[in-house]
N, CA and C of each residue as an Amber inpcrd file, in Angstrom:
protein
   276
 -14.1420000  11.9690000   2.5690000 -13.7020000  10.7490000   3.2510000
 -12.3220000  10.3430000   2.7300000 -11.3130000   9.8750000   3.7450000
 -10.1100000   9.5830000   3.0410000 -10.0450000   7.9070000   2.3620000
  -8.9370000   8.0470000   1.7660000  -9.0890000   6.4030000   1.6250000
  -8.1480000   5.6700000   3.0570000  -8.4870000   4.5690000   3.3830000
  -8.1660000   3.4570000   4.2950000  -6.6500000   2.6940000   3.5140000
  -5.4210000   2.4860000   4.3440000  -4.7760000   1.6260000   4.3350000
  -5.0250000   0.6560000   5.1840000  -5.3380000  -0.7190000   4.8110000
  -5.2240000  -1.6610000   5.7640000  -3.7160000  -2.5820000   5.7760000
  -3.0080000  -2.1340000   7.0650000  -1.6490000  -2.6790000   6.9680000
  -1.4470000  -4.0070000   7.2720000  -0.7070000  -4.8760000   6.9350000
  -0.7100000  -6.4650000   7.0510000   0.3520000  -6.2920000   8.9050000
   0.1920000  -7.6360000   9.5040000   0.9130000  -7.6910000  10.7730000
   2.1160000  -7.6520000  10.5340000   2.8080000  -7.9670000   9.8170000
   4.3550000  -7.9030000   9.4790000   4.6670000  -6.5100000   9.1690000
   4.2460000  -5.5730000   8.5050000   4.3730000  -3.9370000   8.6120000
   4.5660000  -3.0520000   9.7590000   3.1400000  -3.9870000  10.3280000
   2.5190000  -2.9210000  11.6880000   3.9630000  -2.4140000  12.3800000
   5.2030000  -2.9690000  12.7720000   5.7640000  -2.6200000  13.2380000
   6.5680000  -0.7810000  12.9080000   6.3400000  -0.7020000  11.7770000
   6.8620000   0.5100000  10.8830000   5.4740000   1.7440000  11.0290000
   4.1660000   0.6280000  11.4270000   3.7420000   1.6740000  11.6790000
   2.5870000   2.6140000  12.8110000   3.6790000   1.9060000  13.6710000
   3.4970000   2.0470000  15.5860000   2.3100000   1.2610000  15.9300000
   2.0470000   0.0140000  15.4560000   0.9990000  -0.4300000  15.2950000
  -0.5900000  -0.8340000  14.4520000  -0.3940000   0.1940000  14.0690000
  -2.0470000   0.8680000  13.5930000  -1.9330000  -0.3670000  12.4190000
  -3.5180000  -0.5790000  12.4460000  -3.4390000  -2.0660000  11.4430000
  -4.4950000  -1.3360000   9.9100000  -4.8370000   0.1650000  10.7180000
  -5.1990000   1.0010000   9.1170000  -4.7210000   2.1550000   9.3330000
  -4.6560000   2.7580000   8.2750000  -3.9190000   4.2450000   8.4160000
  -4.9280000   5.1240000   6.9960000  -5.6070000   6.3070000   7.4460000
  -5.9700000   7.1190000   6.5820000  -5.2780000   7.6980000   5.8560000
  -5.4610000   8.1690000   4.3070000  -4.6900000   8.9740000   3.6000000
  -5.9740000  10.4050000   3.0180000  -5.5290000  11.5290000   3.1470000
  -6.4690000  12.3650000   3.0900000  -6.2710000  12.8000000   1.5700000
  -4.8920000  13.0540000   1.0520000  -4.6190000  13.4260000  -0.1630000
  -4.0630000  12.3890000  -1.0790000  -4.5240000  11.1130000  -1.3230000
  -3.7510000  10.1920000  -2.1930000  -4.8160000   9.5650000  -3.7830000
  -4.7480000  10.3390000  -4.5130000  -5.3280000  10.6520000  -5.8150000
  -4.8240000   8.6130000  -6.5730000  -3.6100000   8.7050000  -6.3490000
  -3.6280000   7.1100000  -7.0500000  -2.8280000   6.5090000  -5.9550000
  -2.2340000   5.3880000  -5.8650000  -1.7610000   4.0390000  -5.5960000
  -0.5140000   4.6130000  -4.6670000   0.0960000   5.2100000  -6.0790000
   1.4790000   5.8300000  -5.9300000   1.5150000   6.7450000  -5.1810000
   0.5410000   7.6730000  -5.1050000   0.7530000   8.8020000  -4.0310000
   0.7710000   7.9210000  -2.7540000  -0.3260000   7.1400000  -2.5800000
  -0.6430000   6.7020000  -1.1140000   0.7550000   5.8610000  -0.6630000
   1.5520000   5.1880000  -1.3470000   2.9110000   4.7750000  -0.7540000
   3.7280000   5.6050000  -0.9840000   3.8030000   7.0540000  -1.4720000
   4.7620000   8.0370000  -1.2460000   4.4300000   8.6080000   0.3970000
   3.2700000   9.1530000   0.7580000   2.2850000   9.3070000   1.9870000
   3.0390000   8.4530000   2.4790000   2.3800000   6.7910000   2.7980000
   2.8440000   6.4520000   3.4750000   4.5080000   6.2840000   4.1430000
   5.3680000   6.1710000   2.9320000   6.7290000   6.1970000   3.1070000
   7.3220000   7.4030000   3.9110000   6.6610000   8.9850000   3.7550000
   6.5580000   9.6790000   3.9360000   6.5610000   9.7740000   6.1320000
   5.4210000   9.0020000   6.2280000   4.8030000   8.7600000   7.6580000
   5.6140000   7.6420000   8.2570000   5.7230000   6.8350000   7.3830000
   6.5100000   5.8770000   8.3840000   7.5380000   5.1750000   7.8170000
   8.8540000   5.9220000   8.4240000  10.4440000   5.7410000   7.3440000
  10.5790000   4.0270000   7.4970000  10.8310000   3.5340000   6.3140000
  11.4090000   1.8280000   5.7240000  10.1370000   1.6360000   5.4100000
   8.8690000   1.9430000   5.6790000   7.8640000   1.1310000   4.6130000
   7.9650000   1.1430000   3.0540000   8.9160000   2.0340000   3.0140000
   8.6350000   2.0900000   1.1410000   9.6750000   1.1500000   0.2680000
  10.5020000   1.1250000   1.1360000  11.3650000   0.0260000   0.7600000
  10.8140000  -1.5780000   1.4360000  10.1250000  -1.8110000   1.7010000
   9.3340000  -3.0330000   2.1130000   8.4320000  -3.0760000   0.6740000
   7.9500000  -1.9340000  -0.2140000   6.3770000  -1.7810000  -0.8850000
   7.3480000  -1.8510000  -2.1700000   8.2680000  -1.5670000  -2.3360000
   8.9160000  -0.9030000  -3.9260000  10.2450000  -1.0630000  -4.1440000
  11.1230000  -1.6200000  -5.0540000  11.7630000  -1.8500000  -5.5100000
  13.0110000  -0.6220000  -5.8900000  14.3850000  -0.4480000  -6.0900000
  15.3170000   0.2080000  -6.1210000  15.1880000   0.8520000  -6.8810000
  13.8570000   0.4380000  -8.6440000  13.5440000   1.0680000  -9.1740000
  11.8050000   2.2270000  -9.0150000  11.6490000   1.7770000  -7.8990000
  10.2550000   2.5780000  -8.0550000   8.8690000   1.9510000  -7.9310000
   9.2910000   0.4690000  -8.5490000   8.3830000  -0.5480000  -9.0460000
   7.8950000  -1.0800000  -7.8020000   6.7160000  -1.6450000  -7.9510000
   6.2770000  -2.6610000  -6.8200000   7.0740000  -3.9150000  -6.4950000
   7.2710000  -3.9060000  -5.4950000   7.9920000  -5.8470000  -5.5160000
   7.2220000  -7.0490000  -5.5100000   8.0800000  -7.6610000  -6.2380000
   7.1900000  -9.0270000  -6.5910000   6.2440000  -9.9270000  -5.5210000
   6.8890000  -9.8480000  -4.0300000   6.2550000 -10.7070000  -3.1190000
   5.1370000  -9.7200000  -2.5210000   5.0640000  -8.4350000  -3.1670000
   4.2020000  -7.6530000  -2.5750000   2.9860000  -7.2260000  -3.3210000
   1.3910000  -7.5450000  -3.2380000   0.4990000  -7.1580000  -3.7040000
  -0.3490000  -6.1320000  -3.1100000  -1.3900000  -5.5300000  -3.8190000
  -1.9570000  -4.5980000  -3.3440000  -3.1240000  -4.2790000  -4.1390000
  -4.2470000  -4.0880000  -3.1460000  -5.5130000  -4.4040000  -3.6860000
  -6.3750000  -2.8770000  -3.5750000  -6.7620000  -2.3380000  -4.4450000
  -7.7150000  -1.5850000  -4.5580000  -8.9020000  -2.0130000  -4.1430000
  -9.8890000  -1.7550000  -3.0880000 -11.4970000  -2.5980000  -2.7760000
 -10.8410000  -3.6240000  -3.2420000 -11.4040000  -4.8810000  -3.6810000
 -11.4140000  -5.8520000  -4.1110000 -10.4110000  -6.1450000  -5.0250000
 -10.1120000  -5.1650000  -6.1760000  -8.9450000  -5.8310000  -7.2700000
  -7.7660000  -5.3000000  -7.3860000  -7.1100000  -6.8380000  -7.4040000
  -5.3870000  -6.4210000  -8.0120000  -5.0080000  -5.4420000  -8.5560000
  -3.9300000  -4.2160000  -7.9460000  -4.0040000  -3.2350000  -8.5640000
  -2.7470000  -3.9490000  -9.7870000  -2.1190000  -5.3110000  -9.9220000
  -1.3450000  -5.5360000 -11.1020000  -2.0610000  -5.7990000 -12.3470000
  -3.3060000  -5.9220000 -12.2080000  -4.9790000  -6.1690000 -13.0990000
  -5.0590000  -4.6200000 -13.5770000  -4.5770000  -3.7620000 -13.6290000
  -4.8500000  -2.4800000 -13.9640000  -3.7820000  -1.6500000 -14.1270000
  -3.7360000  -0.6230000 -13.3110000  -2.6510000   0.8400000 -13.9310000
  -1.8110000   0.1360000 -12.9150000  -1.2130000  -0.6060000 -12.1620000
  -0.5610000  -0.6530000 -11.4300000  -0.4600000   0.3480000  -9.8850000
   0.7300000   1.2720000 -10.2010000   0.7130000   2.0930000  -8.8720000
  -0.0170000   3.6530000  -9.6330000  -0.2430000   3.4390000 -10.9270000
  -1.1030000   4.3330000 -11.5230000  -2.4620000   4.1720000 -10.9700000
  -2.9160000   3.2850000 -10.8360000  -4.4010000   2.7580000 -10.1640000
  -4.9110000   4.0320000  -9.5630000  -6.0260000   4.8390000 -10.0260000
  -6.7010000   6.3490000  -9.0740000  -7.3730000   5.4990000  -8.1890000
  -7.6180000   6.3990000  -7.2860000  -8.0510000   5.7400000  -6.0070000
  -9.0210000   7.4840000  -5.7810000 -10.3540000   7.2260000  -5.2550000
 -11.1840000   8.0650000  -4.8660000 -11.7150000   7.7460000  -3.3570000
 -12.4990000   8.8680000  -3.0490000 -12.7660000   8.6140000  -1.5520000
 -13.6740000   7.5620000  -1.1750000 -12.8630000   7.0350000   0.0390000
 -13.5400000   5.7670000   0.5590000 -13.0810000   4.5930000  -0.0350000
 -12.3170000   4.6720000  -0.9600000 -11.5550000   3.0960000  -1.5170000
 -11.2860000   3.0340000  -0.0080000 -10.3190000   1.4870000  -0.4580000
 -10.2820000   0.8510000   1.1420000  -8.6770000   0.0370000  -0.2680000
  -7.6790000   0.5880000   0.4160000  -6.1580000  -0.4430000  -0.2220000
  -6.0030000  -1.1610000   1.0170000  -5.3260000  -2.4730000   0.2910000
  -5.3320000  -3.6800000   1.4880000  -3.9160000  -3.9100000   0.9400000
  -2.5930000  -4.2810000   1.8650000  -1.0450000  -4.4690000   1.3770000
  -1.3500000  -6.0260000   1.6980000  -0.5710000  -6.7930000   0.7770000
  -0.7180000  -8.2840000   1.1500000   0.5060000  -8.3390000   0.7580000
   1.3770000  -8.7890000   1.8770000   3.0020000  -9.8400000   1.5890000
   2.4180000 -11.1150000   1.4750000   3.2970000 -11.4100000   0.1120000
   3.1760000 -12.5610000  -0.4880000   3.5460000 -14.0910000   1.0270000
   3.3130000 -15.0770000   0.9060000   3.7530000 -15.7610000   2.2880000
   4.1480000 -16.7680000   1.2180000   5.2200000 -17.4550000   1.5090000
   6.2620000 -18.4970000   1.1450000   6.3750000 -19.7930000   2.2390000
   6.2680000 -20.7180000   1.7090000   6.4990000 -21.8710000   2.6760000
   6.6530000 -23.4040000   1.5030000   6.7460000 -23.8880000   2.6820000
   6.4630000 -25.3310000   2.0070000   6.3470000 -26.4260000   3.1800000
């Protein structure tokens, strides 16, 4: 079973819609936004920073937990996780 991206509505556009996207080979975090960057050009610069790093307004959840609660984009991911991208939302 692959793991599930569930993409937020502000993405979808990068990625012809689809509001999940399977990854068949993504062992941790990091692979699955190389994959994805890979599939759909400017998402990775939306997900990661000039250095590599995650960006600050951008979280990302393994099943249920913060992958910044753990290895970060080290986070392994096995079959059937389910990653969820959450842009941070700003207002006042």
């Amino acid at each position: 079973m692959p793991v599930t991206v569930k993409i937020p509505a502000p993405l979808r556009p990068l990625t012809q819609g689809q509001a999940e996207v399977a990854l068949e080979n993504a062992p941790t975090v990091k692979a699955a936004v190389e994959e994805l960057s890979r599939r759909y050009p400017g998402l990775r610069e939306r997900l990661l920073d000039d250095k590599g790093a995650l960006r600050r307004y951008v979280n990302i959840f393994r099943n249920d937990e913060d992958i910044r609660h753990g290895k970060m984009l080290d986070t392994s991911l096995s079959a059937e996780d389910k990653l969820t991208i959450v842009p941070a939302i700003a207002g006042g």
